[in-house]
C-alpha positions in Angstrom: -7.4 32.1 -45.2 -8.3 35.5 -44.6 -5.8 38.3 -45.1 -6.9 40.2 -41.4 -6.2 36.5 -39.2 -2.8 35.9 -37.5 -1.9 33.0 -40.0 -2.2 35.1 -42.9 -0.6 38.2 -41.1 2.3 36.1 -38.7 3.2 32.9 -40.9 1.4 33.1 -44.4 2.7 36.4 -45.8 6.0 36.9 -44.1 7.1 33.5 -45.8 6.1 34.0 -48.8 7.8 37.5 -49.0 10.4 36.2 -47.9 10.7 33.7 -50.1 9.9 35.4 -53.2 12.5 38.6 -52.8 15.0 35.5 -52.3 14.1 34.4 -55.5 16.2 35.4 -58.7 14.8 38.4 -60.7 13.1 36.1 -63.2 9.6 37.0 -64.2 9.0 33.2 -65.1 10.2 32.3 -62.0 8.4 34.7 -59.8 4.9 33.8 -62.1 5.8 30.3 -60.7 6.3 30.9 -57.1 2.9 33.0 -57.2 1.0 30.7 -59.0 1.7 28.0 -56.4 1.5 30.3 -53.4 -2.0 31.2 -54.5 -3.3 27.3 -54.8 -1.9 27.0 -51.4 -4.0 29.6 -49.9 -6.8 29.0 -51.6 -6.1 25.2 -50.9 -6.4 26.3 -47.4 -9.7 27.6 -47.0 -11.6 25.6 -49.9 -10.0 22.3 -50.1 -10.7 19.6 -52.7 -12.6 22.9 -54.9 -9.1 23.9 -55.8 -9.9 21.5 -58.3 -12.6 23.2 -60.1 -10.2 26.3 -59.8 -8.3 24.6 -62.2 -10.5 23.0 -64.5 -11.7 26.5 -65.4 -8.0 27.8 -66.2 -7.8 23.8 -68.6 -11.2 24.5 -69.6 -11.0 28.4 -70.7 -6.9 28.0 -71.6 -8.1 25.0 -74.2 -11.4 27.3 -75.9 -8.9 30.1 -75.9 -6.4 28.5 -78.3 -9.3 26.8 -80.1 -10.8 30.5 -80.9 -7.6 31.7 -82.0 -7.7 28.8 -84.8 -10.8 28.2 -85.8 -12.7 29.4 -89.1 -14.4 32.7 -88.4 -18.3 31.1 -89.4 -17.3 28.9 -86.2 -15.8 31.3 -83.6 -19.0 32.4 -82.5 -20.5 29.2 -81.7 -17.8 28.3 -80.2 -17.4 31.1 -77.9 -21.4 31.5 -77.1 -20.8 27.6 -75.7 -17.6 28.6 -73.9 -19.5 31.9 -71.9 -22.5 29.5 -71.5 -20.7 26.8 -69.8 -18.4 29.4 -67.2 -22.1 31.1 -66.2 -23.9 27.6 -65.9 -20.9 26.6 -63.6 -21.6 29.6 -61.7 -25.4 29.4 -61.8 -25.0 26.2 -60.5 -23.2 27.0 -57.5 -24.9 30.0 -56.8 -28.5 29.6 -58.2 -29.5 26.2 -57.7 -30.8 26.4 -53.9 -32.8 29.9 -54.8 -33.8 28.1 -57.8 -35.0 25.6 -56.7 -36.7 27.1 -53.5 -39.0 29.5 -56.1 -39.9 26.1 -58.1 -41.3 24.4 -55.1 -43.3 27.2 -54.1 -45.2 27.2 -57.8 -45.3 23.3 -57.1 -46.8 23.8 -53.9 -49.5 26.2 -55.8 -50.1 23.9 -58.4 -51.1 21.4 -55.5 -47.7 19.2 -57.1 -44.7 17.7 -55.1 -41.9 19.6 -54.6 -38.2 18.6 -55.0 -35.5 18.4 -52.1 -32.1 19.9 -53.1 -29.5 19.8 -50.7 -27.7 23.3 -49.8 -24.9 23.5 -52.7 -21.7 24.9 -50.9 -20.7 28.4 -52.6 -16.9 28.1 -53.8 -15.0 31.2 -52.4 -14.0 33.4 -55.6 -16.2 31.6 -58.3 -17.7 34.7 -59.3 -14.3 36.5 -59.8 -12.9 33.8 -61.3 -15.8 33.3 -63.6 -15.1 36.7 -64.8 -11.7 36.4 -65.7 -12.5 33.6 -67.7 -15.7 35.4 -69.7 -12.9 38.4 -69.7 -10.5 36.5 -71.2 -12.7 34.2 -74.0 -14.1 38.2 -75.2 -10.5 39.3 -75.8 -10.0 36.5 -77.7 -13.3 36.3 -79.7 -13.0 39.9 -80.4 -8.8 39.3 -80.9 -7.7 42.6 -78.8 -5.5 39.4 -77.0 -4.0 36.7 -78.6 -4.9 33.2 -76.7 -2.7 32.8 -74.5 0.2 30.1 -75.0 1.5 29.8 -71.8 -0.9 28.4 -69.1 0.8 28.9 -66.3 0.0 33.1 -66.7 -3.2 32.3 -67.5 -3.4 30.3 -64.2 -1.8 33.1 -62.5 -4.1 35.6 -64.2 -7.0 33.5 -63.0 -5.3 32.6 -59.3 -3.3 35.0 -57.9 -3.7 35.4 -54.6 -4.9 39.0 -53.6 -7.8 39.7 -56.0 -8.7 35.7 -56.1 -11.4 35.9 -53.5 -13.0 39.2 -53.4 -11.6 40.9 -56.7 -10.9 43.7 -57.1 -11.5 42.2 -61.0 -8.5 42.7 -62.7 -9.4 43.0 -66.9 -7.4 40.5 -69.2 -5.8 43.3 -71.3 -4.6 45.4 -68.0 -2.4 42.9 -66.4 -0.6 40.4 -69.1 2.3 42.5 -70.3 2.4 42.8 -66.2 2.7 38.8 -66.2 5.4 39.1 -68.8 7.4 41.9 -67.9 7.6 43.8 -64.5 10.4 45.2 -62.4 9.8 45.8 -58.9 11.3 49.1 -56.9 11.7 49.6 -53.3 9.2 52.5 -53.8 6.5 49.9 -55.1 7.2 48.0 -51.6 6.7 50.9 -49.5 3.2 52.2 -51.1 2.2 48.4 -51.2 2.9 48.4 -47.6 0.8 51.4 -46.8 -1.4 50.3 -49.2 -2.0 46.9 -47.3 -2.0 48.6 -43.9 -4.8 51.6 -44.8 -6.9 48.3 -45.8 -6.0 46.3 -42.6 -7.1 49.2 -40.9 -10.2 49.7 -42.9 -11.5 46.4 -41.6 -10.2 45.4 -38.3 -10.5 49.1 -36.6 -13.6 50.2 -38.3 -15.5 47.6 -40.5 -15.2 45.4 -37.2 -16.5 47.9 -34.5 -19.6 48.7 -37.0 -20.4 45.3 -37.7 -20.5 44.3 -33.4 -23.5 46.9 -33.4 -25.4 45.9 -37.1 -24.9 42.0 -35.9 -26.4 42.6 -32.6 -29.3 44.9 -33.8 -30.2 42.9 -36.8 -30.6 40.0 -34.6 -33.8 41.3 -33.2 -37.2 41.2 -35.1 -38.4 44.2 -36.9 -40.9 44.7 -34.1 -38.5 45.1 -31.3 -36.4 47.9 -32.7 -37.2 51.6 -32.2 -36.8 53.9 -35.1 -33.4 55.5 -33.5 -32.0 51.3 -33.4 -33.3 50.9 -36.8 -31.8 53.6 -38.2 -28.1 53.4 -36.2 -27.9 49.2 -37.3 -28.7 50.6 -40.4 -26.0 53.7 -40.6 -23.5 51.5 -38.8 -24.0 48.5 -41.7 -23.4 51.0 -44.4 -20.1 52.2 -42.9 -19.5 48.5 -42.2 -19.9 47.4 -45.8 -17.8 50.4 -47.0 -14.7 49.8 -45.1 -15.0 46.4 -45.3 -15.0 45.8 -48.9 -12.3 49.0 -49.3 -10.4 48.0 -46.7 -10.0 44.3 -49.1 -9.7 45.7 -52.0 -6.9 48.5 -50.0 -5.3 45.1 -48.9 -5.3 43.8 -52.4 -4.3 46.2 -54.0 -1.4 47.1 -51.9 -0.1 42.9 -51.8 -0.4 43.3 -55.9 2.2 46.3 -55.5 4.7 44.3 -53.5 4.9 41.8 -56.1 4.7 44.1 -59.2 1.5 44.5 -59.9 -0.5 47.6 -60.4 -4.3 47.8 -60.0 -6.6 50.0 -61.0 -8.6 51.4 -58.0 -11.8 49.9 -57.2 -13.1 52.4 -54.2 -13.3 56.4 -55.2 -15.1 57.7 -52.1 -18.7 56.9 -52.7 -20.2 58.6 -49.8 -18.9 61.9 -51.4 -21.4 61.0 -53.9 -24.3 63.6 -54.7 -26.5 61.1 -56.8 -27.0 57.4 -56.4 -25.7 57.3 -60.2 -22.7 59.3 -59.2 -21.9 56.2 -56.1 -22.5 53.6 -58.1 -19.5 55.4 -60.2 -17.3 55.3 -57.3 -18.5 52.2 -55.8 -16.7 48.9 -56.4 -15.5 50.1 -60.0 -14.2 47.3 -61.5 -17.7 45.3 -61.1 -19.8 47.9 -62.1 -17.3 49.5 -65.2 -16.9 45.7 -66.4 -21.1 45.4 -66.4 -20.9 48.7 -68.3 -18.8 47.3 -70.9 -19.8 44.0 -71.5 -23.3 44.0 -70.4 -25.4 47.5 -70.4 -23.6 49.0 -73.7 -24.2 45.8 -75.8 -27.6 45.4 -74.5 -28.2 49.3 -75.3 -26.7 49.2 -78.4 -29.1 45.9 -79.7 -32.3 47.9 -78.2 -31.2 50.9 -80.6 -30.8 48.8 -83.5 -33.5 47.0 -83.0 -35.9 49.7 -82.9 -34.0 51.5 -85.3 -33.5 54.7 -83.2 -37.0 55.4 -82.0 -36.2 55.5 -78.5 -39.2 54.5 -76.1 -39.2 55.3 -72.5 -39.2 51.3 -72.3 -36.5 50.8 -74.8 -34.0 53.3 -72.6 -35.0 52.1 -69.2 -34.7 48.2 -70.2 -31.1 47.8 -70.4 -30.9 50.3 -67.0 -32.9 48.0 -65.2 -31.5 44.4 -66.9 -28.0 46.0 -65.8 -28.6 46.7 -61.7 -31.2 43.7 -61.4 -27.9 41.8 -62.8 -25.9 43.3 -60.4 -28.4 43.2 -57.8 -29.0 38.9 -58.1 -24.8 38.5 -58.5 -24.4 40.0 -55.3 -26.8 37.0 -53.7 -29.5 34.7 -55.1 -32.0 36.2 -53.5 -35.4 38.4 -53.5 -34.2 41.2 -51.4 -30.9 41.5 -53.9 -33.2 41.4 -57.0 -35.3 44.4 -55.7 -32.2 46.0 -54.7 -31.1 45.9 -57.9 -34.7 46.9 -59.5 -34.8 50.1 -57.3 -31.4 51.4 -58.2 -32.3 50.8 -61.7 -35.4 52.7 -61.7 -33.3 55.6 -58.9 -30.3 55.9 -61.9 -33.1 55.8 -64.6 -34.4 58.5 -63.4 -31.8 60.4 -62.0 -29.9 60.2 -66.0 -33.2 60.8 -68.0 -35.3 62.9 -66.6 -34.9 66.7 -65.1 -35.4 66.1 -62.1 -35.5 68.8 -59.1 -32.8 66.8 -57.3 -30.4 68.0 -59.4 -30.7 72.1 -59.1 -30.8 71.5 -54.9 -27.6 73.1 -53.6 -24.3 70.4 -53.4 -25.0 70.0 -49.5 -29.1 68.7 -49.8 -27.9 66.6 -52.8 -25.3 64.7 -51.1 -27.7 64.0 -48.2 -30.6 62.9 -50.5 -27.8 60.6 -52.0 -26.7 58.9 -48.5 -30.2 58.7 -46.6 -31.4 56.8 -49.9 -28.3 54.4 -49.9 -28.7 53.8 -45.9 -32.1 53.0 -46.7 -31.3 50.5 -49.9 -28.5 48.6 -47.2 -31.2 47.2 -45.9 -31.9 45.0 -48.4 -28.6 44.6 -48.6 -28.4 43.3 -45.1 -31.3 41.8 -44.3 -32.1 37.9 -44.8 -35.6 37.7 -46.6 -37.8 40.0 -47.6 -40.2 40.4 -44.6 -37.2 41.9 -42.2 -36.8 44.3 -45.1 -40.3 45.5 -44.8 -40.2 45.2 -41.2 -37.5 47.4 -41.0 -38.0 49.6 -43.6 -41.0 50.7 -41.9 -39.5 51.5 -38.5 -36.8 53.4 -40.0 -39.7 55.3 -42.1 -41.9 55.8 -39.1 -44.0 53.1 -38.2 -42.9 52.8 -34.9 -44.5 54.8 -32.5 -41.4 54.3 -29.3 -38.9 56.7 -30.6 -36.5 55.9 -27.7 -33.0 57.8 -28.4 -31.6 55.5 -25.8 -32.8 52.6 -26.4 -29.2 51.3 -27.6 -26.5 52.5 -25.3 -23.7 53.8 -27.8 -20.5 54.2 -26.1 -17.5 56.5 -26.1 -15.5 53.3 -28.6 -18.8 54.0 -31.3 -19.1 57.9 -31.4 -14.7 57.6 -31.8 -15.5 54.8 -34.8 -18.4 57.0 -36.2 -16.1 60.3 -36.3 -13.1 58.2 -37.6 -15.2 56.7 -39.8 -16.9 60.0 -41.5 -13.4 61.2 -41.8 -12.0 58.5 -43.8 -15.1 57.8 -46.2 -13.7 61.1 -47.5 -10.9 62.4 -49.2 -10.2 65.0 -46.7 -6.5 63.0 -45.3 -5.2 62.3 -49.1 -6.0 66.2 -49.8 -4.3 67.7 -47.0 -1.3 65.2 -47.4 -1.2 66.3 -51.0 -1.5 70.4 -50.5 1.3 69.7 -47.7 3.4 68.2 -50.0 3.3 70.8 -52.8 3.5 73.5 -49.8 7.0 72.3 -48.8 7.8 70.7 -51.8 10.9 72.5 -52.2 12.0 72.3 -48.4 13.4 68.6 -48.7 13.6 68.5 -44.6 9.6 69.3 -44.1 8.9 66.7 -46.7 10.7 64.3 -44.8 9.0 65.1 -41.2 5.7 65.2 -43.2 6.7 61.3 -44.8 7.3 60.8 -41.2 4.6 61.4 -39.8 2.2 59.3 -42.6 4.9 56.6 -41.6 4.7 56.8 -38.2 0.7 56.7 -37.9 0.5 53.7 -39.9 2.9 51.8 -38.1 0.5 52.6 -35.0 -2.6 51.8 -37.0 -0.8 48.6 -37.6 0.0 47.3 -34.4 -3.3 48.3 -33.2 -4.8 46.0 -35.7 -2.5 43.4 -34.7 -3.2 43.5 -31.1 -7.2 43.5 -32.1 -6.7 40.6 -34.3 -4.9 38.9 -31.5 -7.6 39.8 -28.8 -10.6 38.6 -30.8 -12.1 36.6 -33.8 -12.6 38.7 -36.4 -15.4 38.1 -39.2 -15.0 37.2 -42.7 -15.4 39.6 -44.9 -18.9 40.8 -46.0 -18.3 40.0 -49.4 -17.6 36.7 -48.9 -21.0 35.8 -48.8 -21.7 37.5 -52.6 
């Protein structure tokens, strides 16, 4: 059930708002309600896997308490077996098909039979789930949580409906005395409500008009694109991607409010970015601040101590590379994502360990660099095997010798999307919205006509979603697929 369809929007969410402010103020209760409401809706779209939804919350829940009591000379075996199962659940999901594809072409090499694996469907949220769970056993194991008792929060930690499919990953520690203890305001309503409507915006008014054009143009082969098509499917998938994935984690974010919850943000305005280390910073925060943490500063820390502080060129750029190729292959089990992940590796390597001249260009030249390079890594980001990548990598670098500038009629609806779009991949409405505010902050009436206004132009941005959503089919999210 996606949040930007007429179920959701019409039926799904107005009932169960409904129902839960009607609901005694009762955390346990509310906790409850949610809990169920989430299985529902992820019932809905997934079926019979709500099953394996909840094995992971028995299976993690049961390894929690078993941590909390075992001798410490055991702990650690137990919880290496605990991470290894939640990743070999994933893997098996995920990997098995990409797996076993690469296998069969050494077979095939090796002049041996190959094996036949059926696709494996992908469960909708197993990689954020999976997280929670590796989140929560590491609290445990390293006791900054207790296990949890109660497995109905853990459940809800694990299920609840706004971050369940697309994140944003919420960390163990951040939301559990939220589980416990909340109070809800009519203020945390109304910025939950904008919250949800910036998102809904995000996707159906921008993320959707971008996506027409890259779905038509990456249709074509390689070959029959000029470098002005290659480049606009290109541009238009990167602004796609962006509000797409913002625009959820917007909607998220602002549905956690409404019920209590606050989230930390996951977007900061990545195309404000003036090095690809910088985006990454900005860019889906809670995936990459989480690798950080429990990936990249372990891994760096063990190369130090193993080498006992002589610092190689190797020994630095290993755990740089081992982090983006690992974000690189989570985001799809396949080539192209792998060598996304190597080239932003070596890029932030770079970038954070050498001088380079990139850094004393003037702000302007920097934050170009920083977007043509990123337009140019969405490729591989869009593309389905590594030969389109090539293919159009090469028209976009100048292979093609038909530079046609209209060889893709853009229309009045695309240059509005594209200006709209600049606009609000920057922080240029927030800014002006907060100078106004402390400019008349002590005229009480302009305040009010200015908090009219924001009002006012999100109640049209929402019923111009909801009269898109009712005129066409809109996608699934982008990230759906990762």
């Amino acid at each position: 059930m996606l949040f930007s369809t007429p179920l959701f929007l019409f039926f799904f969410l107005p009932l169960v708002l409904t129902s839960f402010f009607l609901l005694p103020r009762s955390s346990t209760l509310q906790n409850v309600f949610l809990l169920i409401v989430s299985l529902i809706f992820y019932a809905w779209g997934e079926g019979l896997y709500v099953l394996l939804l909840l094995a992971s919350v028995l299976f993690n829940y049961l390894l929690g308490r078993l941590l909390q009591h075992l001798q410490e000379h055991l702990r650690k075996p137990a919880f290496i077996v605990g991470v290894a199962c939640n990743l070999l659940m994933l893997s098996a999901y995920k990997y098995t098909n990409f797996l076993a594809d690469n296998l069969n072409v050494v077979l095939h090499f090796l002049g041996a039979a190959g094996i036949f694996v059926a696709p494996i469907h992908y469960p909708l949220g197993i990689s954020f789930f999976t997280f929670h769970a590796i989140i929560y056993l590491v609290n445990v194991y390293t006791r900054k949580n207790n296990a949890q008792i109660n497995i109905l929060k853990l459940a809800l930690y694990f299920c609840f409906f706004p971050q369940l499919l697309m994140g944003p990953i919420v960390r163990y520690e951040d939301i559990i005395d939220q589980i416990n203890h909340r109070s809800i305001s009519a203020s945390d309503v109304a910025e939950g409500a904008r919250r949800f409507i910036i998102g809904l915006g995000k996707k159906v008014l921008l993320a959707q008009q971008f996506g027409f054009v890259t779905d038509l143009l990456f249709r074509f082969p390689p070959g029959a694109l000029t470098f002005y098509t290659a480049w606009l499917g290109t541009v238009c998938f990167s602004l796609q991607i962006y509000f797409d994935f913002s625009g959820y984690s917007d909607m998220a974010i602002g549905l956690a409010r409404i019920f209590g919850f606050h989230f930390k943000e996951n977007f900061r305005y990545p195309y404000i970015a003036a090095s690809l280390t910088e985006l990454w910073k900005r860019w889906h925060i809670s995936l990459t601040s989480l690798v950080r943490d429990y990936f990249y500063t372990p891994l760096a820390l063990h190369c130090m101590r193993t080498h006992r502080g002589h610092l190689h060129i190797w020994v630095q750029a290993l755990p740089v590379f081992l982090t983006f190729m690992a974000i690189g292959l989570w985001h799809g089990a396949a080539w192209h994502f792998l060598i996304f992940g190597i080239i932003n590796g070596g890029v932030v390597f770079i970038e954070n360990y050498y001088s380079s001249p990139i850094k004393r260009l003037p702000i302007f030249f920097r934050h170009l660099y920083t977007l043509i390079l990123w337009i140019l890594l969405c490729v591989l980001f869009r593309v389905d095997n590594m030969a389109q990548a090539v293919g159009f990598l090469s028209i976009m670098l100048g292979s093609s010798h038909h530079v046609d500038i209209f060889a893709y009629p853009a229309d009045a609806e695309l240059y509005l999307c594209f200006f709209a779009g600049i606009l609000a991949s920057t922080p240029l409405f927030t800014l002006a919205f907060k100078e106004a505010e402390a400019k008349y902050g002590a005229h009480p009436q302009c305040i009010s006509r200015l908090h009219f206004i924001r009002d006012a132009g999100l109640v049209l941005i929402f019923f111009l979603s909801a009269a898109s959503i009712a005129s066409q089919t809109i996608d699934n999210f982008i990230y759906f697929r990762y």
